[in-house]
C-alpha positions in Angstrom: 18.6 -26.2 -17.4 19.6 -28.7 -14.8 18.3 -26.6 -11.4 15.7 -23.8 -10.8 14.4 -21.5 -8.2 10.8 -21.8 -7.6 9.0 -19.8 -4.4 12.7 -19.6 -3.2 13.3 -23.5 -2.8 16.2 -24.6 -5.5 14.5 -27.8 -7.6 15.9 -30.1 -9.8 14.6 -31.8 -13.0 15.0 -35.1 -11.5 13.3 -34.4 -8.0 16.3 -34.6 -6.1 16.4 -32.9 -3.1 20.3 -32.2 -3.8 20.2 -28.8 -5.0 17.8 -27.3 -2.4 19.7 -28.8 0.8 23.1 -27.2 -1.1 21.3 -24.0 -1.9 19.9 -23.9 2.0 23.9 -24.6 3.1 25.0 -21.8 0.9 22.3 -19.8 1.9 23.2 -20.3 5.6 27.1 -19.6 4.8 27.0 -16.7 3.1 24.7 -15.2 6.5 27.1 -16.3 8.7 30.2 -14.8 6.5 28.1 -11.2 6.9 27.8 -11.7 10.9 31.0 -12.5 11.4 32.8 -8.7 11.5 29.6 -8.2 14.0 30.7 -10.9 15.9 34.1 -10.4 16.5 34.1 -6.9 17.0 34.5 -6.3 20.5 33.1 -2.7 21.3 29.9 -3.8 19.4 29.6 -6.9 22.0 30.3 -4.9 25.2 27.8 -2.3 24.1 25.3 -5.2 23.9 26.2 -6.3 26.6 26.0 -3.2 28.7 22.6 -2.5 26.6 21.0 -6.2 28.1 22.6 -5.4 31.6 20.0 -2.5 31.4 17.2 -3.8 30.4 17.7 -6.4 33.0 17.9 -4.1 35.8 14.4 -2.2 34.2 12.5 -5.9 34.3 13.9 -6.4 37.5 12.9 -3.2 38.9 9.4 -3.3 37.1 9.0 -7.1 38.8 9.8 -5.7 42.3 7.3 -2.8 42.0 4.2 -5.2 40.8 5.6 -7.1 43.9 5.0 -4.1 46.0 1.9 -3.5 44.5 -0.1 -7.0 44.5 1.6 -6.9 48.4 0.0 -4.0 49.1 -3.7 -4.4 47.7 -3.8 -7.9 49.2 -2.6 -6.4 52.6 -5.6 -3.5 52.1 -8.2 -6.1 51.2 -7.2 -8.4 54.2 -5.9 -11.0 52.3 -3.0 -13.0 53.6 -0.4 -15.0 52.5 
């Protein structure tokens, strides 16, 4: 037995660091290769799309009224700006 898998890192007999950077690469292809009908399917990207255009407009909205807020208590305590 040439190569082995120990606590998920491939090692060699011989200490090579060879097997573990090829298993990584694998690793990191085969992940890619199961994103890619994700990826490329475009009602899945629009709906994404239209789901982060929404929470956008909820921060934003959320921002303006602590605006309003910290405007408002510093205008009742008499502090200005």
């Amino acid at each position: 037995m040439d190569k082995f898998c120990y606590l998920g890192d491939m090692l060699s007999v011989d200490g090579d660091a060879g097997a573990a950077a090829e298993a990584r690469i694998q690793t990191g292809w085969n992940k890619f290769r199961q994103l890619v009908p994700m990826l490329t399917n475009q009602d899945y990207i629009i709906d994404k799309c239209k789901k982060l255009n929404s929470l956008k407009h909820r921060v934003r909205s959320q921002i303006t009224r602590l605006k309003l807020q910290k405007s408002f208590c510093d205008l009742e305590h008499g502090v200005l700006l």
